[in-house]
PDBQT receptor file of N, H, CA, C and O in Angstrom, charges set to zero:
ATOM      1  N   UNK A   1     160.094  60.430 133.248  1.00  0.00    +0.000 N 
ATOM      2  CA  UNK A   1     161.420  59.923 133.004  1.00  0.00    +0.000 C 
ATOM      3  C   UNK A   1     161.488  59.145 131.690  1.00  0.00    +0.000 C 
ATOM      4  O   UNK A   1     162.419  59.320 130.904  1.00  0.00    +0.000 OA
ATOM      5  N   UNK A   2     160.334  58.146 131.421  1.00  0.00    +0.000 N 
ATOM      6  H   UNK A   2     159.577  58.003 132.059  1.00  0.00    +0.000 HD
ATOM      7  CA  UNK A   2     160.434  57.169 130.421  1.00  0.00    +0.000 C 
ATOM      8  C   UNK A   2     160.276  58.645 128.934  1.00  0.00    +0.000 C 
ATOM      9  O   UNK A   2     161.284  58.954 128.300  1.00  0.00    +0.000 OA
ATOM     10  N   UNK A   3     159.709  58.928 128.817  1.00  0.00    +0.000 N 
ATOM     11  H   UNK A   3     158.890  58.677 129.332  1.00  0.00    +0.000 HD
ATOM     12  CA  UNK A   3     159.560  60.087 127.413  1.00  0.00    +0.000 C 
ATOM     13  C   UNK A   3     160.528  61.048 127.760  1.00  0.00    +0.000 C 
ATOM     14  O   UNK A   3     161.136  61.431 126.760  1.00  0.00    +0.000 OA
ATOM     15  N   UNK A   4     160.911  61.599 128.848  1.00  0.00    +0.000 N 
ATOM     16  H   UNK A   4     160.417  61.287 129.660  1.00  0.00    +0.000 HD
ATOM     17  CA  UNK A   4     162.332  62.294 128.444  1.00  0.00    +0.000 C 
ATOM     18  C   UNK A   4     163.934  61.420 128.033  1.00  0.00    +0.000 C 
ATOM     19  O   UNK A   4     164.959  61.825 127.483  1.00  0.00    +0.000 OA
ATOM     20  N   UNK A   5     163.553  60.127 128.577  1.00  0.00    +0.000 N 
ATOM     21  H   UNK A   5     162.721  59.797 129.023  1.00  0.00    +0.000 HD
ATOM     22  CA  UNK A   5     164.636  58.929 128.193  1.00  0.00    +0.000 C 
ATOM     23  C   UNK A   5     164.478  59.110 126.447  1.00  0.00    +0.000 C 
ATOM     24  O   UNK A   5     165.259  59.624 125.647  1.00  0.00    +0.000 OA
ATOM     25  N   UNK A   6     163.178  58.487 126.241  1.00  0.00    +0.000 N 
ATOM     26  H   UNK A   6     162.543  58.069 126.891  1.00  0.00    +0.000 HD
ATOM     27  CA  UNK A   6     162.932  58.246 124.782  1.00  0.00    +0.000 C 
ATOM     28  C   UNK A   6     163.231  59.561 123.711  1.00  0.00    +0.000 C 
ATOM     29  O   UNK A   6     163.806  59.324 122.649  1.00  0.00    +0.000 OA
ATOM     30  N   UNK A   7     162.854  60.796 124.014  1.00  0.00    +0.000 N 
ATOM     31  H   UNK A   7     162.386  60.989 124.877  1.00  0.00    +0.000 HD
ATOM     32  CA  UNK A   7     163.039  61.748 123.625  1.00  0.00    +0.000 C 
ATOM     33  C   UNK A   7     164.462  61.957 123.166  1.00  0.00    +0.000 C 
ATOM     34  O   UNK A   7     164.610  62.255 121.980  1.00  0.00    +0.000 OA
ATOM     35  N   UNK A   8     165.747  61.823 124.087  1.00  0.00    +0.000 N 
ATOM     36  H   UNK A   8     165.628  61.581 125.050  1.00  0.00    +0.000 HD
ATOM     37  CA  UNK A   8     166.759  62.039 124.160  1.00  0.00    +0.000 C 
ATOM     38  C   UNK A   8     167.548  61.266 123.343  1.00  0.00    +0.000 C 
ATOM     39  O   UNK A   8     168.606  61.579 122.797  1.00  0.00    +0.000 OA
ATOM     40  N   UNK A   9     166.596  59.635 123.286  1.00  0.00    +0.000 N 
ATOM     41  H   UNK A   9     165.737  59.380 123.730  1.00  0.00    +0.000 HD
ATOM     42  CA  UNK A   9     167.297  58.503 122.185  1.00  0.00    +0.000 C 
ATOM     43  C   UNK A   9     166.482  58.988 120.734  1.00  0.00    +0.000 C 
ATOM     44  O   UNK A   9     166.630  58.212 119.790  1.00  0.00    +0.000 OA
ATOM     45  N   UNK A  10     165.697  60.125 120.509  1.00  0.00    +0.000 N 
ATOM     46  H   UNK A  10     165.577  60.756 121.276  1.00  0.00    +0.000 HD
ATOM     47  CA  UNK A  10     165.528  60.538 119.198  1.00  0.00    +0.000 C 
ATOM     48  C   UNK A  10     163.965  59.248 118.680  1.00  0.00    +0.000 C 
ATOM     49  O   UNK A  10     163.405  59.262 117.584  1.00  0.00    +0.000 OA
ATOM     50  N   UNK A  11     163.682  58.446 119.670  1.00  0.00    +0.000 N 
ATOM     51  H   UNK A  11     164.137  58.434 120.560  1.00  0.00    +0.000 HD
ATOM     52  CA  UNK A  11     162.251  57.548 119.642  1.00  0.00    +0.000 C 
ATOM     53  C   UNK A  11     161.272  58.310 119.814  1.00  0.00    +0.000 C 
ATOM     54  O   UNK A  11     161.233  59.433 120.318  1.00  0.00    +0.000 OA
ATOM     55  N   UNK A  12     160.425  57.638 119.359  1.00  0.00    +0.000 N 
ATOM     56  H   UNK A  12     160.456  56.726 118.950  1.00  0.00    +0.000 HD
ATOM     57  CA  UNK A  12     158.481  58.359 119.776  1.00  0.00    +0.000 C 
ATOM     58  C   UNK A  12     158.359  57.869 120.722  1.00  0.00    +0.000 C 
ATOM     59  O   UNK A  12     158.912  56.914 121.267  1.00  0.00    +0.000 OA
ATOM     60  N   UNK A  13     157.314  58.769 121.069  1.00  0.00    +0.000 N 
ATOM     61  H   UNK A  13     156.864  59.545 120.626  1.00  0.00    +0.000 HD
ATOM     62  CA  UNK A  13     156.841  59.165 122.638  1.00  0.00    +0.000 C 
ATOM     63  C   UNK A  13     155.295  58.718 122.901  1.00  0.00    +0.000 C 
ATOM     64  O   UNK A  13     154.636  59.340 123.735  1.00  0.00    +0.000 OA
ATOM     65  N   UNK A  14     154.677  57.537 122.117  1.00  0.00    +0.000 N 
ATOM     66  H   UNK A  14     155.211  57.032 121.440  1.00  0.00    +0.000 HD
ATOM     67  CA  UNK A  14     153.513  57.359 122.142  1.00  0.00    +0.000 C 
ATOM     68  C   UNK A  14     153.104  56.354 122.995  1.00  0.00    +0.000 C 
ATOM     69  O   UNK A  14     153.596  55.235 123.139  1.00  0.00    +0.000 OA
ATOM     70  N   UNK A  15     152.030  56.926 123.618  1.00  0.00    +0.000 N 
ATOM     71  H   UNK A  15     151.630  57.835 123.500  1.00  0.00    +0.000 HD
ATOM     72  CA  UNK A  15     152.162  56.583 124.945  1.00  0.00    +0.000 C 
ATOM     73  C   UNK A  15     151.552  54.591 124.919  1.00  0.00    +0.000 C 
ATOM     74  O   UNK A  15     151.715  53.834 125.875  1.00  0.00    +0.000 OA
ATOM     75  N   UNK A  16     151.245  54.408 124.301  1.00  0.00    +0.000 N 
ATOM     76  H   UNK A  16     151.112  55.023 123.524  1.00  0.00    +0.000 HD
ATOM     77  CA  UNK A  16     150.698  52.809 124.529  1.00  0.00    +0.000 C 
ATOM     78  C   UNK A  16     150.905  52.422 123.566  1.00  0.00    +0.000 C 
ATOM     79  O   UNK A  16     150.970  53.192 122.607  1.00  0.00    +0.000 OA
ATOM     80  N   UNK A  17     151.088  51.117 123.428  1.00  0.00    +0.000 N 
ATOM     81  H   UNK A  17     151.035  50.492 124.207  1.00  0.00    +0.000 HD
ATOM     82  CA  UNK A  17     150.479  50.049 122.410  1.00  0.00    +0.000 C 
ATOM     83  C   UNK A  17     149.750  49.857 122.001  1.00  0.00    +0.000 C 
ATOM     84  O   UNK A  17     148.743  49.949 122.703  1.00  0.00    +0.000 OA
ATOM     85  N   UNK A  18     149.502  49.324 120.214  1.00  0.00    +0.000 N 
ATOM     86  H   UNK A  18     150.320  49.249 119.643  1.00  0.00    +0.000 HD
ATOM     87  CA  UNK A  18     148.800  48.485 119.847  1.00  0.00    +0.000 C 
ATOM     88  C   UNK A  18     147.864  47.541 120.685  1.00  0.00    +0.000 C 
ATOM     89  O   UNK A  18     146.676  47.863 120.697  1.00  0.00    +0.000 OA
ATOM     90  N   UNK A  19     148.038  47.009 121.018  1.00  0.00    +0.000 N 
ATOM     91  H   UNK A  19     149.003  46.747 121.008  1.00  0.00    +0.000 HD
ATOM     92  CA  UNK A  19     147.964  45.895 122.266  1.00  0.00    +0.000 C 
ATOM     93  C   UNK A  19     147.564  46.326 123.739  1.00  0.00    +0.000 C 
ATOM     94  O   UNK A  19     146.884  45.519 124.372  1.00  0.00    +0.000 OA
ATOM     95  N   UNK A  20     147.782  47.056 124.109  1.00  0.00    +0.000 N 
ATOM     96  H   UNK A  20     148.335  47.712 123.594  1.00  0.00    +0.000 HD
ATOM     97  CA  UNK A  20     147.513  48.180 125.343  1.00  0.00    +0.000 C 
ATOM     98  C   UNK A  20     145.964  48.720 124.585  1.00  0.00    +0.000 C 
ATOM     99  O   UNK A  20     144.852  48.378 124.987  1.00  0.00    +0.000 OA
ATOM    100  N   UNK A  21     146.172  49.415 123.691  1.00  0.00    +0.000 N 
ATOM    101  H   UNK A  21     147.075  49.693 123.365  1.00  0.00    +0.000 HD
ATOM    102  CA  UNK A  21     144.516  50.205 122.640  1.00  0.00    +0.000 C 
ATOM    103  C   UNK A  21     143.889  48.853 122.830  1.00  0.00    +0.000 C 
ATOM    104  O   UNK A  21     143.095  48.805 123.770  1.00  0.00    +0.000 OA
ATOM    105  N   UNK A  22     144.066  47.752 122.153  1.00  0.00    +0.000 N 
ATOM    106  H   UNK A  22     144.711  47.791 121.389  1.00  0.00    +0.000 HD
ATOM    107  CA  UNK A  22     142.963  46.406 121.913  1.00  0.00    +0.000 C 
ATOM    108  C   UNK A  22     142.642  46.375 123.345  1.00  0.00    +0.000 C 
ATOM    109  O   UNK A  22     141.816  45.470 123.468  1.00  0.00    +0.000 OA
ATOM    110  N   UNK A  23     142.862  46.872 124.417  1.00  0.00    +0.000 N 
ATOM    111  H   UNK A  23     143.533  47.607 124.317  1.00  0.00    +0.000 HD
ATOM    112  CA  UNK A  23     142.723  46.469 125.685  1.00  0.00    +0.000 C 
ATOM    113  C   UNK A  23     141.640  47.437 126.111  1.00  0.00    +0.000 C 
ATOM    114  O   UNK A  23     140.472  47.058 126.193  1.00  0.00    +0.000 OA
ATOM    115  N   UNK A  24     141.903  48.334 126.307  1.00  0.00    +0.000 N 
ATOM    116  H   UNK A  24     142.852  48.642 126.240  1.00  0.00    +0.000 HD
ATOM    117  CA  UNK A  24     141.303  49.266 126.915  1.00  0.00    +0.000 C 
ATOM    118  C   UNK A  24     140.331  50.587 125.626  1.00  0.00    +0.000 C 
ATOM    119  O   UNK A  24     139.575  51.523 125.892  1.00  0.00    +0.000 OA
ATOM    120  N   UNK A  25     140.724  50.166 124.572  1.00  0.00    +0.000 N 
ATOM    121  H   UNK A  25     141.338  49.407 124.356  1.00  0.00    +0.000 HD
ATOM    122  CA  UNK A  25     139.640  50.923 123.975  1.00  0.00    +0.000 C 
ATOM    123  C   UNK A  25     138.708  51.245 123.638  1.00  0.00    +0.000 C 
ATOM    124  O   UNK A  25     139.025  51.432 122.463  1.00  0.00    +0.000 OA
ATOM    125  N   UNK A  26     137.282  51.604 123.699  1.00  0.00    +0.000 N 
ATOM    126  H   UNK A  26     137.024  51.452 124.653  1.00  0.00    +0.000 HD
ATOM    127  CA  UNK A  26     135.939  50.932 123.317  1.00  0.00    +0.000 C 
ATOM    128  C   UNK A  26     136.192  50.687 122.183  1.00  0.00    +0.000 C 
ATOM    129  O   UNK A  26     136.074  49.504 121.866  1.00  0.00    +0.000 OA
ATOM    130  N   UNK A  27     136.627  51.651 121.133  1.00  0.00    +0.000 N 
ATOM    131  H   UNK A  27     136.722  52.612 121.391  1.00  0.00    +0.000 HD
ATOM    132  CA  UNK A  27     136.383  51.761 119.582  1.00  0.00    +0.000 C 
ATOM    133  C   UNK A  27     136.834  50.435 119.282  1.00  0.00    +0.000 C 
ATOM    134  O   UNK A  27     136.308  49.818 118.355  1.00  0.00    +0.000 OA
ATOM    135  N   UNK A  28     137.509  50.065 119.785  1.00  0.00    +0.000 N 
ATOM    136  H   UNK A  28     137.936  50.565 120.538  1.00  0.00    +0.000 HD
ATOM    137  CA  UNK A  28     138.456  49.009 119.284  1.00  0.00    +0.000 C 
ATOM    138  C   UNK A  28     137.680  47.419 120.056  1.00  0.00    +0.000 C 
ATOM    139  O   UNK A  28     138.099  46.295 119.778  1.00  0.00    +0.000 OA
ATOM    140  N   UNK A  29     136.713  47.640 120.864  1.00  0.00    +0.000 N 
ATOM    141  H   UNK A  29     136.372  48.552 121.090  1.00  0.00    +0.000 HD
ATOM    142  CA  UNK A  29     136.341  46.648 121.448  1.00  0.00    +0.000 C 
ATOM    143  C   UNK A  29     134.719  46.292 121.138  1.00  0.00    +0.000 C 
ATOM    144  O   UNK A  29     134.121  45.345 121.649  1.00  0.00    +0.000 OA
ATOM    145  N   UNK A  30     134.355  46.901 120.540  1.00  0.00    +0.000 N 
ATOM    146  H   UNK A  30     134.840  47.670 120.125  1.00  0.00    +0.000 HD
ATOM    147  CA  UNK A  30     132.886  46.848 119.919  1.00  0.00    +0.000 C 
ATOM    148  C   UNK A  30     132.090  45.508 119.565  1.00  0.00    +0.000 C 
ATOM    149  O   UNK A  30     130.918  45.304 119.251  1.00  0.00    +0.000 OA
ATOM    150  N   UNK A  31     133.411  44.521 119.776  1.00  0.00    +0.000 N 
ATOM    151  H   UNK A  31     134.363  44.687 120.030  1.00  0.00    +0.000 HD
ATOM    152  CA  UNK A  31     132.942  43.189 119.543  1.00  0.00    +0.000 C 
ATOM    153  C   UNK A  31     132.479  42.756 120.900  1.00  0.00    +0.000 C 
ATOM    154  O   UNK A  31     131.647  41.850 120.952  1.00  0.00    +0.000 OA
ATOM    155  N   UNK A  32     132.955  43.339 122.081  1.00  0.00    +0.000 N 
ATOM    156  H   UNK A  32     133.631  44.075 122.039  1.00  0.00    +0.000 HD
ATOM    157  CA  UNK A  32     133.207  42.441 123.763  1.00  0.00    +0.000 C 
ATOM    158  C   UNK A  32     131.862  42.822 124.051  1.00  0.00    +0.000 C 
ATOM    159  O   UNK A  32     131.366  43.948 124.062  1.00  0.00    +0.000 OA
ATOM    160  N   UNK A  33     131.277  41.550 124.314  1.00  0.00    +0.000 N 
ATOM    161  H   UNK A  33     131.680  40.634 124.306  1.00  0.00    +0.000 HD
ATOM    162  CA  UNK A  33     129.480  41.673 124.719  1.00  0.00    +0.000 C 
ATOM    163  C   UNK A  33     129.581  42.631 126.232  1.00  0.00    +0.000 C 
ATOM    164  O   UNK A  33     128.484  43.009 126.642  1.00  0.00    +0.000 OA
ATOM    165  N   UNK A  34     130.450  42.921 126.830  1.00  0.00    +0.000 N 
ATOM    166  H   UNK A  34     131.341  42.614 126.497  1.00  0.00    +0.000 HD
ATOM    167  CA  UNK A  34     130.222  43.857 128.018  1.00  0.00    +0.000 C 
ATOM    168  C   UNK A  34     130.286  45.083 127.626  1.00  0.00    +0.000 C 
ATOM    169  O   UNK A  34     129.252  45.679 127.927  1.00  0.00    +0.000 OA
ATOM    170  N   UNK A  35     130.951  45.650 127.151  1.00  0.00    +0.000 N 
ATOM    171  H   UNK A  35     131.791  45.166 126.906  1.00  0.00    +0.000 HD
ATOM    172  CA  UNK A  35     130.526  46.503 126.090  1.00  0.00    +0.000 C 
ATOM    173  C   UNK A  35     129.633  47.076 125.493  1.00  0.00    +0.000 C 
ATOM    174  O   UNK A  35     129.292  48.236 125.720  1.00  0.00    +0.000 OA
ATOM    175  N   UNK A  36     128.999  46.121 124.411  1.00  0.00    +0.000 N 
ATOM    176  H   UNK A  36     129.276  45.178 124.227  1.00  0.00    +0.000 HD
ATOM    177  CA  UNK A  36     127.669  46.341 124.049  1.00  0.00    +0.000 C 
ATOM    178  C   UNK A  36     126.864  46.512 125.112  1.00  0.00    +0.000 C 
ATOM    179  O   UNK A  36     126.175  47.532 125.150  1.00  0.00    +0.000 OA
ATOM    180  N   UNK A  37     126.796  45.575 126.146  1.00  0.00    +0.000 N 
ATOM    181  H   UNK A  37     127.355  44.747 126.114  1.00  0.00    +0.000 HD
ATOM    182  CA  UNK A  37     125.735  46.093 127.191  1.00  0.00    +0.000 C 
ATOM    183  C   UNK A  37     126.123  46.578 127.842  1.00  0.00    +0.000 C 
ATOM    184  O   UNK A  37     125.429  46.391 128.841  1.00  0.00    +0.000 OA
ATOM    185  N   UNK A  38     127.283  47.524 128.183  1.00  0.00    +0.000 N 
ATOM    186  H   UNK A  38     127.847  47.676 127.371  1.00  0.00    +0.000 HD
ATOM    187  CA  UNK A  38     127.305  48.788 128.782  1.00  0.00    +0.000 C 
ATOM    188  C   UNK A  38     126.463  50.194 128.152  1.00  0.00    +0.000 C 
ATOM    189  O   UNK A  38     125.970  51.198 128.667  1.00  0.00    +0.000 OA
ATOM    190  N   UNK A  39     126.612  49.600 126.584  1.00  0.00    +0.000 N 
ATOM    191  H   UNK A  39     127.012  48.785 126.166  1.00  0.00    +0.000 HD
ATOM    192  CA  UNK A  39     125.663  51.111 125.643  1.00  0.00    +0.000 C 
ATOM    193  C   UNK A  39     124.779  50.533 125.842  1.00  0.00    +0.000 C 
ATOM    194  O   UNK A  39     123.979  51.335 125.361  1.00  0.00    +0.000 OA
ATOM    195  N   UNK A  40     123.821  49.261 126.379  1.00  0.00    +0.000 N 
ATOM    196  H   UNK A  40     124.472  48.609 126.770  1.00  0.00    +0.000 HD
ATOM    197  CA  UNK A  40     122.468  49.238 126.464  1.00  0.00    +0.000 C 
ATOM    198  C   UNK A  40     122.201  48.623 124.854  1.00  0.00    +0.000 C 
ATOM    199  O   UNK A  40     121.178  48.843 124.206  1.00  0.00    +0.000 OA
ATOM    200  N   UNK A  41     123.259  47.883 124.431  1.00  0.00    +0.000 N 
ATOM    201  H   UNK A  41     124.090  47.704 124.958  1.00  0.00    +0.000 HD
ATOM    202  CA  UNK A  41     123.287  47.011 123.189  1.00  0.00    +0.000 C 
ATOM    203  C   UNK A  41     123.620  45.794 123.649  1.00  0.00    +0.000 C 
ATOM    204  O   UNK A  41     124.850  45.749 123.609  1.00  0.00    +0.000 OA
ATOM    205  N   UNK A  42     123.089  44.541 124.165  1.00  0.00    +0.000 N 
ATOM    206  H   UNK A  42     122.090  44.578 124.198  1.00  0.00    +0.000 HD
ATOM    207  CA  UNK A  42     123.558  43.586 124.289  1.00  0.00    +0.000 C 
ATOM    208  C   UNK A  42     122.650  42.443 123.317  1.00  0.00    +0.000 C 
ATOM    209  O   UNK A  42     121.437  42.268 123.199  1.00  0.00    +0.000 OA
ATOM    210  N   UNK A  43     123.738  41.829 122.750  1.00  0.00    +0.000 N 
ATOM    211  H   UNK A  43     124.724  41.972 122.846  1.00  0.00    +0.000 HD
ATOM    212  CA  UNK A  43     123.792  41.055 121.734  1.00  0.00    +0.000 C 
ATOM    213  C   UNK A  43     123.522  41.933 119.821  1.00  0.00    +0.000 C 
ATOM    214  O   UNK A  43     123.210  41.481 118.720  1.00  0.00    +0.000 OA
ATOM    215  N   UNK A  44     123.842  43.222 120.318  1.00  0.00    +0.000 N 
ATOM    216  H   UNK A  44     124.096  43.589 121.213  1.00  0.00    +0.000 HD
ATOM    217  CA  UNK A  44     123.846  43.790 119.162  1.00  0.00    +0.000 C 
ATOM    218  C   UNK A  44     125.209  43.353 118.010  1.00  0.00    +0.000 C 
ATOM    219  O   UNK A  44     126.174  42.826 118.564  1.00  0.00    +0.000 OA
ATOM    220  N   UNK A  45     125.304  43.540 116.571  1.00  0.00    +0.000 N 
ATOM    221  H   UNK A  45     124.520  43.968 116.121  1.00  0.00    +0.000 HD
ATOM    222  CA  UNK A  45     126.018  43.281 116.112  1.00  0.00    +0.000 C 
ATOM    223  C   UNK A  45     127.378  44.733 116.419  1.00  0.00    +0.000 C 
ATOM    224  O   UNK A  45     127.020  45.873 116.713  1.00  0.00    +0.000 OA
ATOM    225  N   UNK A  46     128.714  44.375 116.280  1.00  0.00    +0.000 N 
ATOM    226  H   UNK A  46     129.005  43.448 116.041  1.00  0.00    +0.000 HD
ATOM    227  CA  UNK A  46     129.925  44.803 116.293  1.00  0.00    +0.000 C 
ATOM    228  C   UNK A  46     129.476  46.080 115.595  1.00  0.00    +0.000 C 
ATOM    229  O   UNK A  46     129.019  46.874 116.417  1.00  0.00    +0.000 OA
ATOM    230  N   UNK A  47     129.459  46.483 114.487  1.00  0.00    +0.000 N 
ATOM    231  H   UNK A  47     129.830  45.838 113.819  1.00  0.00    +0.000 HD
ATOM    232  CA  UNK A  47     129.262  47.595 113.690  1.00  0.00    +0.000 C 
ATOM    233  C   UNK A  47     128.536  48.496 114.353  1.00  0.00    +0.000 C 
ATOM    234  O   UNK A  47     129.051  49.600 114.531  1.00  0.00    +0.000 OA
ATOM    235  N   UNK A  48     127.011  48.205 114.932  1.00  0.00    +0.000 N 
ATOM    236  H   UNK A  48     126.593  47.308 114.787  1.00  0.00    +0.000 HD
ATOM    237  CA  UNK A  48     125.638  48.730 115.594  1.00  0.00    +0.000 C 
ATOM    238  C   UNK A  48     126.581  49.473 116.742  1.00  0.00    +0.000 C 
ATOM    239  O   UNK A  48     126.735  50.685 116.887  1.00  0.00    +0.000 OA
ATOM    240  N   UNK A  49     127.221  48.291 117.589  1.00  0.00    +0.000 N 
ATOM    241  H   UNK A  49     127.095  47.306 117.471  1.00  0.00    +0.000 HD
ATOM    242  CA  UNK A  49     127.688  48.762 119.243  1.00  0.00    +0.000 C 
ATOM    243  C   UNK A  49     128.769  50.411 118.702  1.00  0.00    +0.000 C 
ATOM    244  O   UNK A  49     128.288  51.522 118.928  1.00  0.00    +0.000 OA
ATOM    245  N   UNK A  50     129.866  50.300 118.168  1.00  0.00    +0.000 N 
ATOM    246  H   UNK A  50     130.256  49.398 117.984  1.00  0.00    +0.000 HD
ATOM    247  CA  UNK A  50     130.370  50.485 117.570  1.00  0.00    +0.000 C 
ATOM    248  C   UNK A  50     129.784  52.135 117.434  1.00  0.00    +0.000 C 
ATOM    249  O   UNK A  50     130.301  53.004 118.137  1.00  0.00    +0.000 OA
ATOM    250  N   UNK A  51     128.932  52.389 116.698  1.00  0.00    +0.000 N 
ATOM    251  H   UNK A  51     128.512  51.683 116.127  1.00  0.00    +0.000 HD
ATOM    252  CA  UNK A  51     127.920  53.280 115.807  1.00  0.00    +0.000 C 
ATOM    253  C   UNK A  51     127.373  54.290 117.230  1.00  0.00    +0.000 C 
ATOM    254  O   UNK A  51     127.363  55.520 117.279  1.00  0.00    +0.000 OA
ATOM    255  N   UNK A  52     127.004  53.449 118.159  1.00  0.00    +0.000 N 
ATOM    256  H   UNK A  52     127.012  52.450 118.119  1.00  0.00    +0.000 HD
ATOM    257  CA  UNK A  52     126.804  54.119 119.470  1.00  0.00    +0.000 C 
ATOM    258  C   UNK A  52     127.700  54.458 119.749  1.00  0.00    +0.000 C 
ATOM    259  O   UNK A  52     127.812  55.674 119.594  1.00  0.00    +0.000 OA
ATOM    260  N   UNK A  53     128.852  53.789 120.288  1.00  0.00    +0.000 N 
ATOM    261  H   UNK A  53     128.761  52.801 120.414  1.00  0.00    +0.000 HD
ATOM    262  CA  UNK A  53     129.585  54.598 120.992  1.00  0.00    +0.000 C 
ATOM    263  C   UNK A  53     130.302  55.839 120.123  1.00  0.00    +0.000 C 
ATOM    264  O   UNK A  53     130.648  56.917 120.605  1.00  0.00    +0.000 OA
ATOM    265  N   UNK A  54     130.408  55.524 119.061  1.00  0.00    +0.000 N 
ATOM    266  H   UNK A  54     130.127  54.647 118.669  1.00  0.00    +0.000 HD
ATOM    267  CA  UNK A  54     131.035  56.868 117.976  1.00  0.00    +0.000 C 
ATOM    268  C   UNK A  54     129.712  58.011 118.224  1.00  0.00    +0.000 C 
ATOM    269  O   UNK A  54     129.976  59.123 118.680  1.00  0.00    +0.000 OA
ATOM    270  N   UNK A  55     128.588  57.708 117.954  1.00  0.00    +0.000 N 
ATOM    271  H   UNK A  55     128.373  56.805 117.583  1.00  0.00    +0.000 HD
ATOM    272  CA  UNK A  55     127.461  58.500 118.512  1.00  0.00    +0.000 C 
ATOM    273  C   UNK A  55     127.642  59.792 119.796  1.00  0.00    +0.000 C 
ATOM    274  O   UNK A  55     127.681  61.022 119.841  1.00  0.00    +0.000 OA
ATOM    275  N   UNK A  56     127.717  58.599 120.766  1.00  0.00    +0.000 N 
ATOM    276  H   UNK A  56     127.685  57.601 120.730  1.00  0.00    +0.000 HD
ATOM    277  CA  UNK A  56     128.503  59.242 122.245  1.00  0.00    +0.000 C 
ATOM    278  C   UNK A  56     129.038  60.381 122.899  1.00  0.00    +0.000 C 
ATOM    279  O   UNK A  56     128.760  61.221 123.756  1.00  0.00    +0.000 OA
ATOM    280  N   UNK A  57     130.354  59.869 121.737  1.00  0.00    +0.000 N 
ATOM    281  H   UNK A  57     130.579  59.187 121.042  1.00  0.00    +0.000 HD
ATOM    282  CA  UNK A  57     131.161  60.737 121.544  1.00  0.00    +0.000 C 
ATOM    283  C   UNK A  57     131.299  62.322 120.766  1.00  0.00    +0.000 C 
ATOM    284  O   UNK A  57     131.950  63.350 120.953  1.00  0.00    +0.000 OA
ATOM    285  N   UNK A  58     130.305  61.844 119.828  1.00  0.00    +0.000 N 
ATOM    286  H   UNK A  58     129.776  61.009 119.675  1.00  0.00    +0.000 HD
ATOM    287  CA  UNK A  58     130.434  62.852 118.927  1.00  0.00    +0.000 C 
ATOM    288  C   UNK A  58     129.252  64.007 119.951  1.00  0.00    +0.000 C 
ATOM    289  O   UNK A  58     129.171  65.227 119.807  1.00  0.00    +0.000 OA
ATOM    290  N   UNK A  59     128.533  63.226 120.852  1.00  0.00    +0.000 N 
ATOM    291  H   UNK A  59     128.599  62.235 120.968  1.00  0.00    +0.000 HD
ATOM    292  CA  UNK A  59     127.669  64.337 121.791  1.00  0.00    +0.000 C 
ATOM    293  C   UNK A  59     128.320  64.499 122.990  1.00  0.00    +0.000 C 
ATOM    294  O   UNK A  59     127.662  65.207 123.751  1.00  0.00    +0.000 OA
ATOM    295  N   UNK A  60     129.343  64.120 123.443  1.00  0.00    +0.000 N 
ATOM    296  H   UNK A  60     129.878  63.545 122.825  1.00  0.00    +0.000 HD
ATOM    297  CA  UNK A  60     130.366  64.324 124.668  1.00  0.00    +0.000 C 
ATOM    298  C   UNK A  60     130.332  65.730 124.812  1.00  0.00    +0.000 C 
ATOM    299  O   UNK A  60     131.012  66.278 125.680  1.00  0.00    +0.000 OA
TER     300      UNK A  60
Protein backbone atom coordinates (compact mmCIF):
# COMPACT_ATOMS: atom_id res chain seq x y z
CA UNK A 1 0.00 0.00 0.00
CA UNK A 2 2.73 2.47 1.29
CA UNK A 3 4.85 2.31 -2.43
CA UNK A 4 1.75 2.14 -4.43
CA UNK A 5 0.58 5.39 -2.25
CA UNK A 6 4.09 6.88 -2.94
CA UNK A 7 4.23 5.83 -6.48
CA UNK A 8 0.97 7.52 -7.33
CA UNK A 9 2.25 10.91 -5.44
CA UNK A 10 5.18 10.67 -8.19
CA UNK A 11 7.87 10.04 -4.70
CA UNK A 12 10.61 7.33 -4.44
CA UNK A 13 10.02 4.18 -3.35
CA UNK A 14 13.16 3.48 -1.30
CA UNK A 15 12.61 1.35 1.04
CA UNK A 16 14.53 2.72 4.35
CA UNK A 17 16.38 5.35 5.69
CA UNK A 18 19.48 6.78 6.15
CA UNK A 19 19.01 6.14 9.71
CA UNK A 20 17.15 2.77 9.38
CA UNK A 21 20.86 1.65 7.06
CA UNK A 22 23.04 3.17 10.26
CA UNK A 23 20.91 0.65 12.10
CA UNK A 24 20.87 -2.40 10.68
CA UNK A 25 23.73 -2.41 8.24
CA UNK A 26 27.01 -4.16 8.77
CA UNK A 27 28.84 -2.01 6.15
CA UNK A 28 27.80 0.82 7.84
CA UNK A 29 28.45 -0.53 11.37
CA UNK A 30 32.04 -1.70 11.26
CA UNK A 31 32.74 0.47 14.14
CA UNK A 32 30.05 -1.61 16.77
CA UNK A 33 32.47 -3.98 18.75
CA UNK A 34 29.57 -6.74 18.34
CA UNK A 35 30.15 -6.74 15.10
CA UNK A 36 33.64 -7.05 14.91
CA UNK A 37 33.26 -10.01 17.10
CA UNK A 38 30.68 -11.49 15.24
CA UNK A 39 33.56 -11.70 12.13
CA UNK A 40 35.80 -13.10 14.85
CA UNK A 41 37.48 -9.43 14.94
CA UNK A 42 37.08 -8.17 18.30
CA UNK A 43 38.82 -5.12 19.13
CA UNK A 44 39.97 -4.92 15.56
CA UNK A 45 40.22 -1.48 14.00
CA UNK A 46 36.85 -0.11 11.90
CA UNK A 47 38.57 -0.33 8.44
CA UNK A 48 40.07 -4.22 9.25
CA UNK A 49 36.23 -5.31 10.53
CA UNK A 50 34.93 -3.60 7.64
CA UNK A 51 37.52 -5.39 4.99
CA UNK A 52 36.03 -8.76 6.33
CA UNK A 53 32.87 -8.33 6.02
CA UNK A 54 33.27 -6.79 2.31
CA UNK A 55 35.50 -10.06 2.02
CA UNK A 56 32.29 -12.17 2.97
CA UNK A 57 30.45 -10.96 0.76
CA UNK A 58 32.32 -10.85 -2.13
CA UNK A 59 32.51 -15.02 -1.34
CA UNK A 60 28.65 -15.23 -0.56
Amino acid sequence: EEVSRLCAAGQPTIPTTIGQEKAVNPFLRADVPAVAAAVGLPNAPPAQVFAEIRGRKDRF
